[in-house]
C-alpha positions in Angstrom: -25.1 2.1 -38.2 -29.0 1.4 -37.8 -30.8 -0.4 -40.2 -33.6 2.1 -42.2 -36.7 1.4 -41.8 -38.5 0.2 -44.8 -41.4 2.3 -45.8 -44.6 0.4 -45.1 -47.9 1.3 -43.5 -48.4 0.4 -39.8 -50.6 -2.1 -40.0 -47.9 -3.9 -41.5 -45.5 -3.4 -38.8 -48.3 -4.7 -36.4 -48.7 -8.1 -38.8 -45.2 -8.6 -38.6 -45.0 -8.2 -34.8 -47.5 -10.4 -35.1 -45.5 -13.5 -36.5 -42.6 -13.1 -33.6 -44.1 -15.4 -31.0 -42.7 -18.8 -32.3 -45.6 -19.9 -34.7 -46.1 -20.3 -38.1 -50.2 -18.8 -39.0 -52.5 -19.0 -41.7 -53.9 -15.1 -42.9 -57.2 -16.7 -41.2 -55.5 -17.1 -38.3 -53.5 -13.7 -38.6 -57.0 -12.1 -38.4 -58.0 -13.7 -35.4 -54.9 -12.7 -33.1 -55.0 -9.8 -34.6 -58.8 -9.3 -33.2 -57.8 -10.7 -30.0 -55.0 -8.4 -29.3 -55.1 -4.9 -31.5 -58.5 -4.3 -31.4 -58.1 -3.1 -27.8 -55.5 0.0 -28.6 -55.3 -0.1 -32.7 -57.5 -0.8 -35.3 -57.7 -4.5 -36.5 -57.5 -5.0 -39.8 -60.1 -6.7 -42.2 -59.6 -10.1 -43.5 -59.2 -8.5 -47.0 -56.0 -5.9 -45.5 -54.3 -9.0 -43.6 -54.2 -10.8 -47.5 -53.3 -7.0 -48.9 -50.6 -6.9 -46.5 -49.4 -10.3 -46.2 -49.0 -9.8 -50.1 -47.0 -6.9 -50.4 -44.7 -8.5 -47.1 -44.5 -11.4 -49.4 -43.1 -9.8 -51.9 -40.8 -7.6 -50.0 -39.5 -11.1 -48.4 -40.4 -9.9 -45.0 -42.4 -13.1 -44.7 -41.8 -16.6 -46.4 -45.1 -18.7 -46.9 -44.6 -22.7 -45.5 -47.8 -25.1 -46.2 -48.7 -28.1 -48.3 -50.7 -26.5 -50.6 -53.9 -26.9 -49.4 -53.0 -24.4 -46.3 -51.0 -21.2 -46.6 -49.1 -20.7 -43.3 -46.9 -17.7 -43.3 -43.4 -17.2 -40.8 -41.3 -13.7 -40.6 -38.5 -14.1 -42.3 -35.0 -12.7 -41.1 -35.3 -10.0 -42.9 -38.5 -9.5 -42.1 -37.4 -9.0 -38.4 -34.7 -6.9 -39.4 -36.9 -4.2 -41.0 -39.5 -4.5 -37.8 -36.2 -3.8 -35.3 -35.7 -1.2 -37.5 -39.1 0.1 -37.2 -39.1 0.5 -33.6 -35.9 2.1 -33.1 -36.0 4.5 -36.0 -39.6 5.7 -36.2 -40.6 7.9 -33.5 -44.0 6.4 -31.8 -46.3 9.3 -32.7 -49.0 10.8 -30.0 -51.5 8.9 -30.3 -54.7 11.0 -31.0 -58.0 10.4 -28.9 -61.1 9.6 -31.5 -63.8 9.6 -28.3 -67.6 9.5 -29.6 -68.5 9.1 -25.9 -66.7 13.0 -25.2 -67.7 14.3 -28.7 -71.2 13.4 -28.0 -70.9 15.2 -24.1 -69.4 18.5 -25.4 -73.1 19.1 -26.9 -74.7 17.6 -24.5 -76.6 21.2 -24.7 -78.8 20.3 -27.4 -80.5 17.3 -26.1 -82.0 16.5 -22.7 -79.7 15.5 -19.7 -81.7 12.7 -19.7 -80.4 11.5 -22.4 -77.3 12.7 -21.8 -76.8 10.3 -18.5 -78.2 7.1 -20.7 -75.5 7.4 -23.0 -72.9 7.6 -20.2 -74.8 4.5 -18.3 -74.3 2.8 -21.7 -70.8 3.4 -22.2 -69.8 2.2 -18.4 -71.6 -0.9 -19.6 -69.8 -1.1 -22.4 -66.2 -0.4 -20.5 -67.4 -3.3 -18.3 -67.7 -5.9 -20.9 -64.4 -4.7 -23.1 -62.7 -5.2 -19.7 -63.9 -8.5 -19.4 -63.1 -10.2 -22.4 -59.5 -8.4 -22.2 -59.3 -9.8 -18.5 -59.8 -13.4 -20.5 -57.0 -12.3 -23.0 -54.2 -11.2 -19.9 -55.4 -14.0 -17.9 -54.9 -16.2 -21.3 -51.2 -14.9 -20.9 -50.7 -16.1 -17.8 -47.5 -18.6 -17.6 -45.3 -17.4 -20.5 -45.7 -13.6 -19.1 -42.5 -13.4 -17.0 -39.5 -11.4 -18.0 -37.7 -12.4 -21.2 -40.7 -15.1 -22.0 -42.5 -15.0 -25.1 -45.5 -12.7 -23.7 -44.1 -10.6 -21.5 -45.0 -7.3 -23.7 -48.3 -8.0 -24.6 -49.3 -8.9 -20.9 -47.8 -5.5 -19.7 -50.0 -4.3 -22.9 -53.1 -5.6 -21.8 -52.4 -4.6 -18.2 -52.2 -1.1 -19.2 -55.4 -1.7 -21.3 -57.4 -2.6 -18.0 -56.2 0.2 -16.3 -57.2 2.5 -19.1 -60.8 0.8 -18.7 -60.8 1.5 -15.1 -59.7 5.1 -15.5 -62.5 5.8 -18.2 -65.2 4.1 -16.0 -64.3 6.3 -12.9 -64.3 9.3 -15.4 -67.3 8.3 -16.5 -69.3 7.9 -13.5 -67.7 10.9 -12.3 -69.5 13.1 -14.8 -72.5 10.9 -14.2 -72.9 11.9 -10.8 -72.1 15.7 -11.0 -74.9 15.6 -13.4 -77.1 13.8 -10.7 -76.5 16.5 -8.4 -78.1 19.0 -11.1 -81.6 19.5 -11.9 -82.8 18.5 -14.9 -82.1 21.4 -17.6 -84.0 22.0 -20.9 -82.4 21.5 -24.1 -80.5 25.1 -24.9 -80.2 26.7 -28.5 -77.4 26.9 -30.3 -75.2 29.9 -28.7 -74.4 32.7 -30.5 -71.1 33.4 -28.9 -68.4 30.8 -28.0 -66.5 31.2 -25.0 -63.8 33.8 -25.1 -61.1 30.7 -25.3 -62.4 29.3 -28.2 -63.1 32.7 -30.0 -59.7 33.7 -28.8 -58.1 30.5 -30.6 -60.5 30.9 -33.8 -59.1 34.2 -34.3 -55.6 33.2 -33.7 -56.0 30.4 -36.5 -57.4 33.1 -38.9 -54.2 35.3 -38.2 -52.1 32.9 -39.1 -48.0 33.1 -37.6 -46.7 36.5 -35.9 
């Protein structure tokens, strides 16, 4: 019979994952593997939610603090990697859902100039190129304890799938860019009146609720 999963937040799931790779970490340290590593595909948490978190682990005994008291290091405990096993086989993994400014930002490209449109896209493959660096430093960081069953043989496979994803949004990216070099230069267009049929289509459908 599976172990239930215990009902936290993810971000304390991701803490706990955290503390599996052999080492016992302060919170401060907590923070910065946590930078290094979820800021890439989740949301790394603030110094404050990492002392939130390891708290309420704390108290759950999913973690056991170890230090002299002059530095708080915190381990997962067995239990604690009990509820996380239970976590990932018992909670489905969710859709993940796409929070782009750079594609908000081009579906109204219409009420700026194109101009302006192309320098934000110029900005953002700059901006691909230097996220992909610095994760480049963090799978080539991995290198030597990456092979199967070793101790980072997930997260490398994590951050390889990271770099593709920055490859795949920089050849998107340019993409766009250079259909909109093959246009002219358009003027800024007022808000339309009418959407396309599609979209007043689904509007109404919302409004109608269920057949």
């Amino acid at each position: 019979m599976r172990q239930e999963s215990p009902d936290l937040p993810a971000t304390s799931f991701a803490l706990l994952g955290l503390l599996t790779f052999g080492d016992e970490l302060t919170g401060y340290e907590l923070k910065q593997r946590a930078d290094m590593t979820l800021r890439f595909y989740w949301t790394a948490p603030a110094m404050s939610q990492v002392y939130t978190e390891l708290a309420r682990l704390l108290t759950l005994g999913l973690v056991a603090t170890v230090g002299d008291g002059r530095s708080t290091r915190y381990r997962i405990t067995e239990a604690g990697q009990v509820a996380l096993r239970a976590w990932m086989d018992t909670t489905p993994a969710g859709f993940p859902v796409l929070k782009h400014p750079v594609a908000l930002r081009l579906l109204m490209g219409h009420v700026t100039d194109q101009d302006e449109v192309r320098s934000m896209l110029e900005e953002y493959v700059a901006e691909l190129a230097d996220n992909r660096a610095d994760l480049a430093e963090v799978r080539a960081s991995l290198v030597g304890a990456d092979g199967p069953g070793e101790a980072f043989r997930y997260p490398s496979l994590v951050a390889e799938w990271g770099l593709a994803y920055f490859d795949a949004e920089r050849r998107i990216a340019r993409r766009i860019l250079a259909r909109l070099d093959e246009e002219p230069s358009a003027p800024r267009l007022r808000a339309q009146r009418g959407a396309p049929t599609a979209t007043r289509s689904a509007s109404a459908a919302a409004r109608s609720g269920p057949l």
